[in-house]
Phi, psi and omega in degrees: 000149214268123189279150175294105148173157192262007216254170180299333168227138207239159183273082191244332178298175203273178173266126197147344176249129160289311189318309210292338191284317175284346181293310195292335161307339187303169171253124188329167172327128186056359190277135175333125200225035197267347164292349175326349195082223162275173186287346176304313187101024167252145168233134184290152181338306173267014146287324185282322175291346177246344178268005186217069174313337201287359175292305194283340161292338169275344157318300176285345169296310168269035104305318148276342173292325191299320192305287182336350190239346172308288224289335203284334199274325212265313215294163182017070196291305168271035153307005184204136176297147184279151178264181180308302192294345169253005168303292163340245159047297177261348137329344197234018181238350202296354185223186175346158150271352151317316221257310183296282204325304190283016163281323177281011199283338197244014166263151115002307163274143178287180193275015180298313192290328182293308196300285171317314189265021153262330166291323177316305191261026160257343162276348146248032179279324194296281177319281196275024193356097180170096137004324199217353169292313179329313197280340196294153164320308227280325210261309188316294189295339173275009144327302201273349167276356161290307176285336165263352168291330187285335172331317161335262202302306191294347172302306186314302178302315188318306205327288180335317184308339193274310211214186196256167184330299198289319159330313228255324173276353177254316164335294188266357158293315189287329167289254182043268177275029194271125200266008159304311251228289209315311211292315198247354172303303198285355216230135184259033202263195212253010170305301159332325184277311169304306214276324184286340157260010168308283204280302179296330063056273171282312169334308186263339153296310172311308197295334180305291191319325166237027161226173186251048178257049162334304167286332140312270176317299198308269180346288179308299169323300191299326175293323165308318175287299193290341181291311207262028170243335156291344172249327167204142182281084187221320187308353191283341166315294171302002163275314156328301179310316193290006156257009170287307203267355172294282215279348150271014178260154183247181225047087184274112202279163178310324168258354112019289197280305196298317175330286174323346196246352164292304206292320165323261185309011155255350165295347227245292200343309157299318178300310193317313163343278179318282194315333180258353179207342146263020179204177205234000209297320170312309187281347192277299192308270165338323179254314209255341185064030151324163175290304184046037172090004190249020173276031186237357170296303191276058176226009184199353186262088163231167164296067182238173188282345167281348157292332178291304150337289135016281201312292163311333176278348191263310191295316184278326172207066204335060147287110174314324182169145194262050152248164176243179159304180316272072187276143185276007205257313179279338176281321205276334174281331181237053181073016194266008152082148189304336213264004176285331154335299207271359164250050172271009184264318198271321182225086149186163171255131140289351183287289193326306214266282171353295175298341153286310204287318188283300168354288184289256190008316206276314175311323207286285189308306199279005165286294187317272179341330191296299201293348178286108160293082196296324200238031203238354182304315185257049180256167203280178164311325216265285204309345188253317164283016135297005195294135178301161185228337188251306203352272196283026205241320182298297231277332185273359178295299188301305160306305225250324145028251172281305166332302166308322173309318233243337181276357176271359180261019183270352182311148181258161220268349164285003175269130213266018142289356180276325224260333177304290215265329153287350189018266170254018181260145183249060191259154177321157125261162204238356187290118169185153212315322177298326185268003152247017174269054164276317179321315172321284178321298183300327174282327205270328170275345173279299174309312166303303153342294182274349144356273197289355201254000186287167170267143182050135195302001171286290176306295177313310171297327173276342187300285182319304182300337150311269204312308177314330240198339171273319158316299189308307179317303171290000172242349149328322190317313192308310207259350210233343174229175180294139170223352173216152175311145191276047183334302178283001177266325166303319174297324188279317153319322153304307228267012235232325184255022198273141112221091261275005177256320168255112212228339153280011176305328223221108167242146196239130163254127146226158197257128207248322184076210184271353167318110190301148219248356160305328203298316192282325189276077144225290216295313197286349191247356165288331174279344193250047174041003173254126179335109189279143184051071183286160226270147188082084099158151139319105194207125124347063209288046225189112238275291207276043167250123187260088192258052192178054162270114182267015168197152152339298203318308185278345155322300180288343151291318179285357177269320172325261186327308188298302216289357170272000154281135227259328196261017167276114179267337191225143170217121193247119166238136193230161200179114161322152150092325192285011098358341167265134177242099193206104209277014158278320171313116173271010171244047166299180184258357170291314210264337162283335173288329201270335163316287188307327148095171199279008171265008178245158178211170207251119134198063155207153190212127166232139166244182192213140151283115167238127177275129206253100159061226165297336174252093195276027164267348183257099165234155153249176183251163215214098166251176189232089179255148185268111208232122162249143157298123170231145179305150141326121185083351170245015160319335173240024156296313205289109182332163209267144176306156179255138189205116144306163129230158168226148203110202199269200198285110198304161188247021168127093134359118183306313185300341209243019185219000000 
């Protein structure tokens, strides 16, 4: 394939030639050379800077893509309720770091990532002297949205390793805005953080690999290699990869090999550690066919061609699967419950899902169209025996790979193909987007790539201006709707009526669904200034909260049990669904007045739109009512409920239907 660039002598020798990098660097043709400097042909810093303006427009260019990519990460940070995986998350980081080890003894992961973003908040526990501030989304997530704003800039150094400035600078334009990056830039688990030492990593083995700075690149590689091999094993692919590409890149110098096998083995140490002694996680997967956390991949998951499918769609314009409503596969991932069929005039867009499928369709075309050389028919003699021969042959390595590895464990275990390929090992399966997005830097170099390879510059800007304006658009999705049930919106409306001198004054209901029960005692007690999961137990400090009604049903007991309490005064009940005006519903507003009896009174109602995860085409509606204890008789002093909505501008209201 033809390397990303426009410039006249394009950096086209392989890595591993010093020559490509001054070609690409050369100055064009006819260009004026009286600046050149002395006859040696070296020049001092401040010759190069005045003899090249174009550093500095490439400077400030990647400085607004990084603001830019701040601001996609940063802005409205805490806006989405923490989800099951950052509950965990702050379960294990919330004590000793004795106490984080032994949380990790049954996991998958090595401890890097738990380590850090537990000094993270202990240094801002330190700063805001508070407990519980530490724990809130706005401190936990800016860790990982700072690593994914660094992202930027290390795509970019990899982009080089590839291509010429201006590649290099659309490389990190597409990070920027890749709604991959953003999703999880915002999300506090240890990916962002992986990829980005990942990412810094083959960047600095490519640059090892072609200059003779040993003692500079080599260090930096190995530091790099022990960070992302202390935070998830998903990186030993690329260690895998980086010796395919040690022994097909050519001239390999003498010392190349043994470093890297040094570089390894001290990358390895720590996992081996971890793996041979503080934890079981191998062995329950591998040997014993343990669960080891992964039943929960075939449950949205097969080898079918739309998982397959999936993969690009997910890593590049964070589409989840390329199914629609009310297909049951999508009511089953996300909790939407039997009764979500029949109102599908009410909570879906059919535009959205249509405009996905063309979306991708389009992405699709110009990566295929990438691969055609359009401007490459009138290129000279010279210019075609320059043509890379490893590059893109690496980029295509790097995609087919680790996939393949991770569809193999889909084999089934009666098969005597498991036995071929598997021998006495039981392993899960494991494919699903988060454990392959090492992938990610490689579809982003291939879209640059066919990008910059379309005909005539008329085409390419719009083509780029598409891809640009289709990113944003899908990772706005994070910041501009509801993406989890609205825990923390509910908590904060608990917290207005809290009070902590009297704390049975107050009882809080929430309809939990299938929501695994850390996500809500986090949320609610971080809105109530309290430390989640004090260190001895789990615990609730406050009699009256039931936050793990998993039905109506159970709802209506817990309502039952509040109302024989003389010192409850207040009842915040949040509940899917209270939208059906449906006096058959039993958590109507008929059917709780008539429960509750006439000392009680309705009188504030909030709904919420909640959009379901990358497919925000899907929604329900979600409220929050407010129930007061009244004297017999000043029931008509009290104001009329009040009804909000929050999120985006609701498509019709518990009030308005």
């Amino acid at each position: 394939m033809q390397p990303m660039t426009d410039s006249p002598i394009p950096s086209t020798a392989p890595l591993g030639q010093g020559a490509a990098r001054a070609a690409s660097e050369a100055p064009a043709a006819g260009e004026p050379n009286s600046a050149e400097g002395p006859a040696t042909g070296k020049r001092t810093p401040g010759e190069r800077w005045r003899r090249f303006p174009s550093n500095k427009a490439l400077w400030v260019s990647l400085a607004l893509l990084t603001i830019a990519a701040a601001c996609l990460r940063f802005w409205r940070l805490s806006y989405q309720c923490y989800w099951t995986d950052e509950s965990y998350t702050i379960n294990r980081i919330r004590g000793s770091f004795s106490f984080m080890l032994a949380s990790l003894a049954d996991q998958g992961f090595p401890p890097g990532w738990y380590a850090l973003l537990r000094w993270w908040t202990m240094a801002a526990e330190y700063l805001t002297k508070s407990d519980y501030t530490a724990l809130t989304p706005a401190v936990t997530r800016s860790l990982t949205a700072l690593l994914g704003t660094l992202t930027v800039p290390a795509m970019y150094y990899l982009g080089r390793q590839f291509t010429d400035r201006k590649g290099a600078l659309l490389v990190a334009l597409l990070t920027a805005v890749n709604p991959y990056l953003i999703y999880y830039s915002r999300d506090i688990k240890m990916y962002p953080a992986v990829w980005l030492a990942l990412i810094l990593n083959i960047a600095l083995f490519f640059k090892w690999q072609s200059t003779h700075r040993h003692l500079l690149y080599f260090p930096l590689f190995l530091l790099t290699g022990c960070i992302m091999t202390a935070l998830h094993s998903s990186a030993w692919f690329m260690v895998g990869l980086q010796l395919i590409f040690l022994l097909t890149r050519p001239r390999i110098k003498a010392l190349d090999g043994p470093l890297w096998v040094a570089g390894v083995g001290a990358m390895s140490l720590l996992p081996i550690y971890w793996y041979l002694n503080q934890t079981n996680w191998m062995d329950r997967l591998v040997e014993r066919s343990g669960d080891a956390g992964l039943s929960f991949v075939t449950s949205y998951t097969d080898m079918s061609w739309k998982t397959i499918a999936s993969l690009p769609c997910s890593h590049l314009l964070g589409y989840l699967y390329p199914s629609f409503p009310p297909d049951p596969i999508v009511r089953r991932w996300f909790n939407l419950g039997p009764n979500f069929d029949p109102h599908m005039a009410t909570r879906s867009w059919p535009w959205m899902a249509s405009m996905e499928f063309w979306v991708a369709a389009i992405f699709a075309a110009i990566m295929v169209l990438g691969l055609i050389p359009w401007r490459g028919f009138r290129r000279s003699p010279e210019r075609r025996a320059a043509v890379t021969r490893y590059r893109f042959w690496w980029i295509a390595i790097w995609l087919v790979i680790p996939t393949v590895c991770l569809a193999l464990t889909w084999i089934p275990q009666d098969s005597p193909w498991h036995a071929y390929v598997w021998h006495n090992l039981k392993p899960k399966p494991i494919w699903e987007p988060r454990y392959l997005g090492m992938l990610v830097p490689a579809w982003i170099l291939w879209l640059a790539a066919a990008l910059r390879r379309l005909p005539t510059l008329p085409v390419r800007i719009l083509a780029i201006a598409f891809v640009v304006a289709a990113s944003v658009f899908s990772g706005l999705s994070n910041q501009l709707i509801l993406r989890n049930p609205p825990f923390h919106k509910a908590a904060a409306i608990a917290a207005e009526y809290y009070d902590p001198n009297n704390k049975k004054n107050l009882a809080v209901g929430q309809v939990e669904l299938l929501t695994p029960g850390k996500v809500i005692p986090v949320t609610y007690d971080l809105a109530l200034h309290q430390r989640p999961f004090k260190v001895g137990g789990n615990f609730i400090p406050y009699e009256n909260f039931d936050i793990s009604i998993g039905s109506p049903e159970q709802a209506i007991a817990f309502l039952r049990t509040v109302r024989t309490k003389p010192e409850v005064q207040t009842i915040v009940l949040t509940d899917r669904d209270g939208d059906i005006k449906d006096p058959r519903y039993p958590l109507s507003d008929e059917a709780l007045a008539e429960r509750l009896g006439p000392a009680w009174k309705l009188v504030r109602e909030e709904t919420y739109e909640l959009h379901y995860e990358w497919r925000f085409y899907i929604f329900n509606t979600w409220r929050t009512r407010v129930w007061k204890r009244v004297p017999m008789g000043a029931a008509a002093l009290l104001p009329q409920p009040s009804t909000s909505a929050a999120g985006l501008p609701a498509t019709g209201s518990a009030s308005k239907r």
